[in-house]
N, C-alpha and C positions, 0 to 999 in steps of 0.2 A: 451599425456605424463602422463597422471594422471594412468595409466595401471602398471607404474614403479615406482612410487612413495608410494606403499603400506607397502614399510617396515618403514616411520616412523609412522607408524600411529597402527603397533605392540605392544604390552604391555607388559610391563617388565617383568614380569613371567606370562607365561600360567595357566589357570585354568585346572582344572579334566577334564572338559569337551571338550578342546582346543584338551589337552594332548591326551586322549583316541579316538579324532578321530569324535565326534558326533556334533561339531562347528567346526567351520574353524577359525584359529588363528586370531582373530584379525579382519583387511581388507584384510588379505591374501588371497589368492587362492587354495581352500581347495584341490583340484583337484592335483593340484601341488605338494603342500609341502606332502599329502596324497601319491600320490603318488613313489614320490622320497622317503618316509620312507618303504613302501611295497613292493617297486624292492629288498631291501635290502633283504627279504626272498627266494632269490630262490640260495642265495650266501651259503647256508649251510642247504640245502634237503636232501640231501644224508644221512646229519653227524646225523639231527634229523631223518629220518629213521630208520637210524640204532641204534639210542639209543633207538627207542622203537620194536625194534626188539631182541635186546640183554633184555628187560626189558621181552617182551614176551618170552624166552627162558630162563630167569629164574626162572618166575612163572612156565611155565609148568613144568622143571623139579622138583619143591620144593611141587607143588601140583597134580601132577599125580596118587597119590599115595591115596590123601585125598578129589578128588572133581571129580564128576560124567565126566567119557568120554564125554558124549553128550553135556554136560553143557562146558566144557571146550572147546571139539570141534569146538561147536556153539559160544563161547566168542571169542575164537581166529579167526575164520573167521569174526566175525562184527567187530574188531578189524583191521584186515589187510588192511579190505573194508577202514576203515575210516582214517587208515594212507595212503594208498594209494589215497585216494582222497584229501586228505590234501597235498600230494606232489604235484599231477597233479596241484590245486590250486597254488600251489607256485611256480612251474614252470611257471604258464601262467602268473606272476606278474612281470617277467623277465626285463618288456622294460613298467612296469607301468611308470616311469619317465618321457616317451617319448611320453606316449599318454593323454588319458582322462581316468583317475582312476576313476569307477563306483561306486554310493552306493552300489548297487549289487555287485559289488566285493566285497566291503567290508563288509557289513551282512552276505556273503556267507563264507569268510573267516572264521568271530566268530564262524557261527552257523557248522563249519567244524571242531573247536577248541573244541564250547560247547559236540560235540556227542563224540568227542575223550575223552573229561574229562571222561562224564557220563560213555563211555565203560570201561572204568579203573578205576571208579567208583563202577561201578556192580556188578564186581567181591568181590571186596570188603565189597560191603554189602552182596553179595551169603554166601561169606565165613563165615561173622560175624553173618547173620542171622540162616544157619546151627550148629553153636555151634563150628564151626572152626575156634578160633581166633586166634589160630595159624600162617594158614593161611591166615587169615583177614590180619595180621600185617604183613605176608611177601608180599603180594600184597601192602602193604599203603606203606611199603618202598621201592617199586619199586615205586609206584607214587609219593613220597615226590621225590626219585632224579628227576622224570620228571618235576615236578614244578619249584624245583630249576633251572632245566638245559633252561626249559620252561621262566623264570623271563629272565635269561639271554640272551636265543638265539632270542628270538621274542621281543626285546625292542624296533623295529621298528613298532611293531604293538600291541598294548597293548591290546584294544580288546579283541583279541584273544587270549593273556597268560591271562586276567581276564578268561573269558569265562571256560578256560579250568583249572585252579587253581582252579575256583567256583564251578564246578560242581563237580569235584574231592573231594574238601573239602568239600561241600554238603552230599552229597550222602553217602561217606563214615562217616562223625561224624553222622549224621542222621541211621544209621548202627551199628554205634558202642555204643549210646546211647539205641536202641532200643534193643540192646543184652547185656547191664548192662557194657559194658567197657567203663565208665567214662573220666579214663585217655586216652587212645588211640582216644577217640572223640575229646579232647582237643585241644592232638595234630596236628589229621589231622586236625580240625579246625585252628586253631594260623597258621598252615603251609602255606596251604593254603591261608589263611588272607598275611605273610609276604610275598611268592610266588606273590601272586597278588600286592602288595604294591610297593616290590623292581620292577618288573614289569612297573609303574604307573613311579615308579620316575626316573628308568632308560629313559624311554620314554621322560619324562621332558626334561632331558639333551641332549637327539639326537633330538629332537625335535624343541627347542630352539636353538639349533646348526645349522639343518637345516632351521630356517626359518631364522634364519641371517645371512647365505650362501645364499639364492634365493635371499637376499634384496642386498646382494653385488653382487648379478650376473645382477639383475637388474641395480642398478644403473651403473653396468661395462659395460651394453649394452646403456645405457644413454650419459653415459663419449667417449661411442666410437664412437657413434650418432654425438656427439659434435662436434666432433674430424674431423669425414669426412667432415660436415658440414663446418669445419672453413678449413681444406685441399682445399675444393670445392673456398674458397672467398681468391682472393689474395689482401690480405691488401695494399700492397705495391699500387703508385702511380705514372704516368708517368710525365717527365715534357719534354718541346720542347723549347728553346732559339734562337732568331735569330743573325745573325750578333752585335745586339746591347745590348745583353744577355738581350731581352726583353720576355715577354711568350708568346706562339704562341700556338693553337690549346688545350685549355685548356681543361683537364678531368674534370668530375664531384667531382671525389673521391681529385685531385690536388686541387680543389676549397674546398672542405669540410678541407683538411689540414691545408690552409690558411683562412678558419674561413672567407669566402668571397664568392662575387655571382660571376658565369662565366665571365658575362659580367664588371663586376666592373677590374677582372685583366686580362682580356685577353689585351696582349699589351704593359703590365706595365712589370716597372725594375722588374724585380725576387732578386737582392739584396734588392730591395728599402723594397719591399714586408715583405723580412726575415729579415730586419736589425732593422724593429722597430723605437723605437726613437732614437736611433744610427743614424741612416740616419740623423739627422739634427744634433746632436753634430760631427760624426766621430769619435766616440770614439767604432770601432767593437771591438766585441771579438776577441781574435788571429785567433782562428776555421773559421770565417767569411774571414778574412782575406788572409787568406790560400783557400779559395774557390775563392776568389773574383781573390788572384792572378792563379790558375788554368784556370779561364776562360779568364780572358787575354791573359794569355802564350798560350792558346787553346790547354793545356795541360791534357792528358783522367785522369780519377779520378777512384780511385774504394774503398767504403766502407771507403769515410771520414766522419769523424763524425763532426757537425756544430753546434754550438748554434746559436741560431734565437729567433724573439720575434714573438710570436702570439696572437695575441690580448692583448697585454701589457704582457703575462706569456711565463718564458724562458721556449724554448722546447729545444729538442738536434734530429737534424735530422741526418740518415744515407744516404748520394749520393755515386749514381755511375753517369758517362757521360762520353761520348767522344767525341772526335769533328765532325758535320758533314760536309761530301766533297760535294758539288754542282757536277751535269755531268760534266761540264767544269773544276773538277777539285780545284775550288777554295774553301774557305771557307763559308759554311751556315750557320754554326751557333752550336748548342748544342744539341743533348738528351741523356736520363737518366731518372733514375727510383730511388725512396728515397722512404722512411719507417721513422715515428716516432718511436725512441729508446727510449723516454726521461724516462720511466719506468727504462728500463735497463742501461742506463746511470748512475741514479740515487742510482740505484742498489749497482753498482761498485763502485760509490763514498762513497755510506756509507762505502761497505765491504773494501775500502780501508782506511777509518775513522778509521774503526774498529780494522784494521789492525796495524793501529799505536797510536792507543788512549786510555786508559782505560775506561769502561763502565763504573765505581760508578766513579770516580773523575774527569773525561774529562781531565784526564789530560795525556801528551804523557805516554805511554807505555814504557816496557824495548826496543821491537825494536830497536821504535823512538828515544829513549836515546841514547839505542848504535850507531847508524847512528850520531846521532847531535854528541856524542861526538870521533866517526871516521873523521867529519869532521871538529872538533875543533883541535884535534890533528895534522891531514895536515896541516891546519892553522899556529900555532904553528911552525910547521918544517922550513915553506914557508919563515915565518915572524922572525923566529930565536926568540921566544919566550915561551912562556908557557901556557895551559889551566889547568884544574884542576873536580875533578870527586869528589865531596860530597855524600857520601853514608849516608844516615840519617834512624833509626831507632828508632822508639815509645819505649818511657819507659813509661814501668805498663800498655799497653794498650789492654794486654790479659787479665789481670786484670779485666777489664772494660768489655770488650766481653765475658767472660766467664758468668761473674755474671748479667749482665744484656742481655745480648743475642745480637745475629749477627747481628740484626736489627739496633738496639743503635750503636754497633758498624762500621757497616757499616756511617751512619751516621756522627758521629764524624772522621772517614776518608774524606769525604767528607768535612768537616770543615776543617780539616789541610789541605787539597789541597787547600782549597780556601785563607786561610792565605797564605801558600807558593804561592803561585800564584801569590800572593798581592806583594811580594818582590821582585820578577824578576824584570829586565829591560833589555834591548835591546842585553846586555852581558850574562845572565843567561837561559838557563831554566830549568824546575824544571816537572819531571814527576814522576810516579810511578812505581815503580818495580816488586809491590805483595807482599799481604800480611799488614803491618806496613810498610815496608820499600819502602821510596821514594829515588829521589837522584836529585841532579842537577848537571848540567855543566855549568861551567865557560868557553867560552870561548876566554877570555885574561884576563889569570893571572897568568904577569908580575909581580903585587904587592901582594907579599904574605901579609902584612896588610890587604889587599882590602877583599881577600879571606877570613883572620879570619874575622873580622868587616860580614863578610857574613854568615859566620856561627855561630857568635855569635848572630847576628838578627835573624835566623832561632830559635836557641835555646829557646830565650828569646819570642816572639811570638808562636811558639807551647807548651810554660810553661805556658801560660797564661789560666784560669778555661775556658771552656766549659760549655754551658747550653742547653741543647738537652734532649728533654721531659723532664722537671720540673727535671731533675736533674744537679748537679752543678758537672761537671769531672774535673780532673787532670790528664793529660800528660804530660813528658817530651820528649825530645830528645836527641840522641846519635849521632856523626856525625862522619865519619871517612876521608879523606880525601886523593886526589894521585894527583900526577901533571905531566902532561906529557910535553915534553918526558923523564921529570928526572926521574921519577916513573916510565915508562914503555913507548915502542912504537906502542902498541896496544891497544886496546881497553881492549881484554881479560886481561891484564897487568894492565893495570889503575885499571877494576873492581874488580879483585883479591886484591891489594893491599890494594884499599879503606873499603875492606871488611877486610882486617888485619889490619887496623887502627880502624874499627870500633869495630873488636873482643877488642881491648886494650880497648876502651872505655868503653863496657860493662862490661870488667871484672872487672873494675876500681870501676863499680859503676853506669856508665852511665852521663849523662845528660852534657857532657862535648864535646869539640873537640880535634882530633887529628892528627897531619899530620902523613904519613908513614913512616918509619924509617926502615931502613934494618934489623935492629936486628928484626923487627918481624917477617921474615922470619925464624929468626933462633928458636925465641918461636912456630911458627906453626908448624916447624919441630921437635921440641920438642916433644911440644901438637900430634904430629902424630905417633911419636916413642915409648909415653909412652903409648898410643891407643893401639898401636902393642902389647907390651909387658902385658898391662892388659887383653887382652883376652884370652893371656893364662898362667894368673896367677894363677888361679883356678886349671889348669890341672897339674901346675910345682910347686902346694902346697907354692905357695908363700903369700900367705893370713894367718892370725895367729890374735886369740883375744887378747884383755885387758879388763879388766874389773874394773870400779869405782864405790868404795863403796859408797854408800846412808844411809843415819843414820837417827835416830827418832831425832828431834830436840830439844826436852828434855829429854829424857835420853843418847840420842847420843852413843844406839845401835843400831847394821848393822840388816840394813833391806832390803835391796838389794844391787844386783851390776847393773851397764848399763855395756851392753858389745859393744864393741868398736874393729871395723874391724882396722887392719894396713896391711901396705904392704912392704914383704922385697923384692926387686927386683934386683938378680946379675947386675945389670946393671946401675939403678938409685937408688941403693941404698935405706934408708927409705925414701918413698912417703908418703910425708903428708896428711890427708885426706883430709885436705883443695882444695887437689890439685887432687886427682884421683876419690873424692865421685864425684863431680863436673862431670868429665869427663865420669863415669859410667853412672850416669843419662844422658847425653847428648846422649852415644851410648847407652844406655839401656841395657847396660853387667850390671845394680844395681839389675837386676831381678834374675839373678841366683846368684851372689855373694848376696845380700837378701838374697837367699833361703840356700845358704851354712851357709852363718851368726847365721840365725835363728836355724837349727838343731844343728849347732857347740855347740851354747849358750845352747840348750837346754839338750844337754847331756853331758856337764861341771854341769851344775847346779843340772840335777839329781841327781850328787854324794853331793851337799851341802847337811846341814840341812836343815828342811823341815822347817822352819821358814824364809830362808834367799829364797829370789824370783828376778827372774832375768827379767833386759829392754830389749828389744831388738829395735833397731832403725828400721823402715819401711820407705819405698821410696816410695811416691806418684805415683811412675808407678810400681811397687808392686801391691799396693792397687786396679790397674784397671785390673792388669789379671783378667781372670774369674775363676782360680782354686788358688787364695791368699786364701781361708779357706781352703782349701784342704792341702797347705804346710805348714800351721800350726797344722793342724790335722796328718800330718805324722810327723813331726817333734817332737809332744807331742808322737803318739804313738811308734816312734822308739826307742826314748830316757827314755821311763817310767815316764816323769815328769807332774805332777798335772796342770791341767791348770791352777787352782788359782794362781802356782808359776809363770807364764808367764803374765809379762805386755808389752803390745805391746805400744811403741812411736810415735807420727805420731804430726808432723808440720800442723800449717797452711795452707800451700802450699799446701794439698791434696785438699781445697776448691776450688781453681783457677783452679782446669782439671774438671772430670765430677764428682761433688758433691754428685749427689745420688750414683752412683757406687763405691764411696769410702763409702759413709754411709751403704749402706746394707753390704760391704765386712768387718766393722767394727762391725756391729751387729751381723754378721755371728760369728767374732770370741768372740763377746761377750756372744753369745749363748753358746758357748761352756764351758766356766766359765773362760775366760780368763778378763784380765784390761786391759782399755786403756788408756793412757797418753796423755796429748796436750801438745807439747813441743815447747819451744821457743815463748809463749803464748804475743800477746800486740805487736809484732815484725812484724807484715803483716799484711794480709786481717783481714778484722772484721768478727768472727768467733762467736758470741756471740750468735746468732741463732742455728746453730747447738750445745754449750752445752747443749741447754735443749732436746733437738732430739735428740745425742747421748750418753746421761750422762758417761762421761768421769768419770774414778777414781779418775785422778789427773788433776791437771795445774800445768805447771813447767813453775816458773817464769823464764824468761831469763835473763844472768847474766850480762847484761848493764844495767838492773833495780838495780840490787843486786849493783853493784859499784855505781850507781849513788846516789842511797838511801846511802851508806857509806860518799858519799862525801854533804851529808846536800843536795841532789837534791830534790825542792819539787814536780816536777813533777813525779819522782822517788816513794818518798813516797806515793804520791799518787796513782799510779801505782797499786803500791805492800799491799797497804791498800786495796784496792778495788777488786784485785784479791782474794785478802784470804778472804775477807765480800760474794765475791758472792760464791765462789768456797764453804765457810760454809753451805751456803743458798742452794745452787742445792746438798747437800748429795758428795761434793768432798774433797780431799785433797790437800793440795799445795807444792811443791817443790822446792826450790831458791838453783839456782843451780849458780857454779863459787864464789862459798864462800871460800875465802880464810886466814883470819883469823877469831883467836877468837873475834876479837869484831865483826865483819863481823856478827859470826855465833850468837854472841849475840844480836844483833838485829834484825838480823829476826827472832830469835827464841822470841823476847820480840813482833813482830809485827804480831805474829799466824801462820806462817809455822809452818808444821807439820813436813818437811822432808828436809835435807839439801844435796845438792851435793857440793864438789866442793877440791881443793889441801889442804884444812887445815885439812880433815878429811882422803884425801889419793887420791894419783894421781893415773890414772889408771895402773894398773899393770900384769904381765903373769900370765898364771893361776897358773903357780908353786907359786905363789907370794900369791896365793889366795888360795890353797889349806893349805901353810903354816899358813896361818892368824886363817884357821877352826881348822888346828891342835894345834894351839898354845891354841884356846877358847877352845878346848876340854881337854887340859891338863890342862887348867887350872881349868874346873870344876872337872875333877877327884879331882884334889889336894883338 
């Protein structure tokens, strides 16, 4: 065996030496892998022929003229000689694969490669040492194509492209040096040199290709070896029962099954044998039981499958038997032939584990969900009652996997299962769906109290901190809920539903329960209508800006506008953005309506004074194309406007998807000389890492700070103290936006905002509304 096992004992990369042929790879089999690379030359004789035959047919006619008959004559006859011989060689290398590849093959080959060089060589130095470099140089570029072509065509045999590159480059820089042509010696030199290099490395690669093709042909003759060998041995093993299903005429292989000597069961019960300690309780597996009644009934069996005990461990045996008839006709007794399956049995049980279990939470799968709750439903029908389908999602729990990674997350999934798990009782189960989202089934409930009281326990238990690697989580839950068959007489009925109870809850807020209500139907059918309608709002110019002014907080001159998408839609009328940004982000139609957004703003605002600079709001799935600096680079240069004049907006929320991809797509456009904003700042994820990473222009305080602080809130003040102190300190600006009166704007202007947003300084308005506003300041400066 040890013949076939040389490919692991191969080395990860080949040396020079390996490579060109003068070791044998490793513990390989030089002969072999030699071999098998040198048949590959007889696959293109012809083609190398004839490129030095066309190489010979343009030297002579380029030098007939300028280099002696005799001399030429005599070059191109030693020449033929040695391409001809170099063929017949490569011809005879034909079936090297299949025999014993010779060092004398191989020596014979180079030293057939080295004389080709030098003859195309010679010429070259005739030519350079005559004073004809001329022709020296049309000769060297017949030989550079033949090296290159040489690196290429012989990478099966390296050797012999060295061989013939070296003596080429030789000969001729040695030529061309000695006749004062410097440059020209270089080159053939360096040519030559790369010739033989590419050469070297190409070889590497088919080389190492080849020897781990012989090592899997090997071991493939190893595996088939096996293979007949275990064909040859029949695993299987006979058994013989008499009248009293006792064992009769025991095999050896029978006896090694039963983990027992010949003589110890020849004679004994063959139940008694396979039942284990079963035999003194009676307490068989069903499997037993069903063989045991087979051989009473003297009923034939084929391919039942049996658990049994073997030496104290369940095994799972495969029988076949039939009954045997006596001459006379009457009954003998039993044989049959069994096979241990307990591998394969074993097999099947997990993959049917698997099949209804989830692998991180052990807990049932959707499957198994929809089965338990197909048969709670029946139930239900049967018993003239009710079951009920709890569809439960994680709140903030991307949150948590985003930022601290899958692992963690993974994790704490595993935690909620084991809580939910905790709650079931004989009425419940509770599996996973994918993803955040679990669900349970109820199956009786009658008492709609019961159910709440069920999903308020759920709620209040997955609210509860997490500690998973030294950090301390928060999760909530979101629960939606269906009852069949009032809700639906399907399973697909229930899950839909409970999925439109669960949408209410989320958009609610989350963390709450809710049962299903028919009007949600009519909101999903909504929610689907105005889907339809916004994809092609864009193409039916149903989109149109507003823009709100931004002022200096002490002198409370306009220092920009935010511009602000709306939607007039013949159908549902004005769409709130409340209600269709939401809905954009979700289908991700916010990437092109963004992209419209952004140029609209941008070439409204070219016509402003160049003092007044416009926002533009960005969507966190924006921010993750890979061409978001590219449509703000077109949009500056279609419109003519300054990048300085463009500050880009961007939330919180870009932190919670891929972090660095929003950072670099934000530096991109910082590069460009544009601002960026953080809006809605204190309102989400803690972001206070990335201000110093991205140094943002502004922070815009958000305006439930701004109210709270009006109404004496000290956590408010606090808030809003603290934003303006650090946003000082990192070189930022601040903007308290939702300012709606003047004491409002007096206070934050008394607490160091630099910049106020909000209805007291001007609601947002059409651009006609805002082009008036410029012409009104301009007339008023003329006056």
């Amino acid at each position: 065996m040890s013949d076939t096992t040389n490919q692991d004992t191969l080395p990860d990369k080949l040396n020079l030496s390996a490579v060109i042929g003068l070791s044998q790879p490793g513990d390989g089999d030089w002969s072999n892998v030699q071999g098998s690379q040198y048949a590959l030359l007889s696959e293109r004789v012809f083609a190398r022929v004839l490129l030095h035959v066309f190489g010979l047919v343009l030297v002579f006619s380029q030098l007939h003229s300028s280099v002696s008959w005799t001399v030429l004559g005599g070059w191109t006859a030693l020449l033929i000689a040695t391409i001809a011989h170099g063929a017949v060689i490569d011809r005879k290398l034909a079936d090297a694969s299949r025999r014993l590849f010779t060092r004398r093959e191989y020596w014979g080959h180079a030293a057939n490669q080295l004389a080709k060089g030098a003859v195309w060589g010679s010429l070259v130095a005739y030519a350079a040492l005559t004073g004809n470099l001329t022709g020296a140089m049309i000769v060297w570029g017949v030989t550079a194509l033949l090296v290159v072509t040489s690196s290429a065509s012989r990478f099966s045999a390296p050797l012999g492209a060295i061989a013939f590159c070296g003596a080429i480059g030789l000969v001729s820089s040695i030529a061309f040096i000695i006749s004062g042509a410097v440059v020209p010696a270089a080159l053939a030199f360096v040519t030559a040199l790369c010739g033989a290099g590419a050469a070297v490395e190409t070889a590497r690669i088919s080389m190492t290709a080849r020897v781990a093709q012989t090592g899997m042909d090997e071991k493939s003759q190893v595996v088939s070896f096996l293979l007949r060998e275990y064909e040859d041995t029949d695993a299987d093993w006979l058994f013989e029962l008499d009248t009293g299903r006792r064992l009769r005429s025991v095999t050896p292989r029978l006896a090694f099954a039963l983990s027992r000597e010949l003589d110890e069961i020849e004679g004994a019960s063959f139940i008694q044998l396979i039942a284990g300690d079963a035999w003194e309780t009676g307490k068989f597996p069903p499997s037993l039981h069903v063989f045991a009644d087979k051989l009473k009934r003297r009923e034939s069996f084929s391919d039942l499958v049996v658990e049994v005990s073997i030496g104290g461990k369940r095994r799972w045996w495969e029988l076949s038997g039939t009954a045997i008839t006596a001459p006379d006709g009457s009954y003998a007794g039993f044989r049959g032939v069994g096979s241990d399956v307990t591998e394969q049995q074993e097999s099947s049980a997990k993959i049917a584990y698997l099949a209804r279990y989830d692998t991180l939470t052990s807990l049932p799968n959707r499957l198994m969900l929809t089965e338990t709750l197909g048969a709670a439903l029946r139930y239900a029908e049967k018993w003239r009652t009710r079951c009920a389908f709890l569809m439960i999602d994680l709140d903030r729990f991307k949150a948590v996997n985003d930022s601290l990674g899958h692992l963690v997350g993974d994790r704490m999934l595993s935690e909620v299962a084991k809580r939910l798990n905790s709650l079931m009782t004989e009425n419940e189960m509770c599996g996973r769906l994918g993803g955040d989202e679990f669900a349970v089934v109820i199956r009786d409930a009658g008492d709609r109290s019961y159910v709440t009281k069920v999903a308020q326990s759920i709620i209040q238990h997955l609210s509860e901190p997490y500690q998973i690697d030294h950090h301390v989580l928060y999760v909530g839950a979101s629960i939606g809920a269906a009852f069949g068959p009032r809700d639906g007489r399907t399973v697909e009925e229930l899950m839909r539903n409970a999925d439109l109870s669960l949408y209410r809850v989320k958009d609610e807020g989350g963390g709450q329960f809710h049962e299903y209500e028919p009007s949600l139907h009519a909101t999903a059918e909504e929610r689907r209508k105005l889907e339809l309608s916004l994809r092609s709002a864009l193409a039916n110019n149903e989109l149109f800006l507003n823009f709100q002014p931004v002022v200096n907080a002490r002198s409370e001159n306009l220092v920009s506008f935010e511009a602000l998408v709306r939607w007039k839609n013949p159908d549902h009328g004005i769409v709130s953005p409340a209600k269709f940004i939401p809905l954009a982000e979700d289908t991700r139609l916010i990437v092109p309506i963004g992209q419209w957004v952004m140029q609209e703003a941008c070439n409204e605002a070219a016509t402003w004074p160049e003092y007044v600079k416009i926002n533009v709001n960005v969507s966190p799935e924006q921010l993750l194309e890979p061409d978001f600096a590219t449509t703000v680079v077109q949009a500056l240069s279609r419109s003519g406007l300054t990048p300085s004049r463009l500050e880009i907006e961007v939330t919180e929320s870009i932190f919670l998807r891929d972090a660095d991809v929003a950072r670099r797509a934000l530096e991109q456009v910082m590069a460009l000389g544009c601002s960026v904003a953080l809006d809605d700042f204190g309102t989400g994820y803690s972001s206070l890492g990335y201000l110093r990473k991205l140094k943002f222009s502004t922070i815009k305080v958000d305006r439930s700070f701004v109210q709270g602080a009006s109404q004496n809130s000290a956590e408010s003040l606090a808030i809003i103290n603290a934003v303006v102190a650090m946003a000082g300190s990192l070189g930022m600006t601040t903007t308290a936006e939702g300012v709606e009166t003047a004491e409002e704007a007096a206070m934050i202007r008394d607490m160091g905002c630099d910049k106020i947003q909000g209805y007291h300084f001007g609601r947002p308005m059409p651009v006609e509304e805002v082009r008036a506003v410029f012409k009104r300041s301009e007339t008023i400066r003329t006056a």
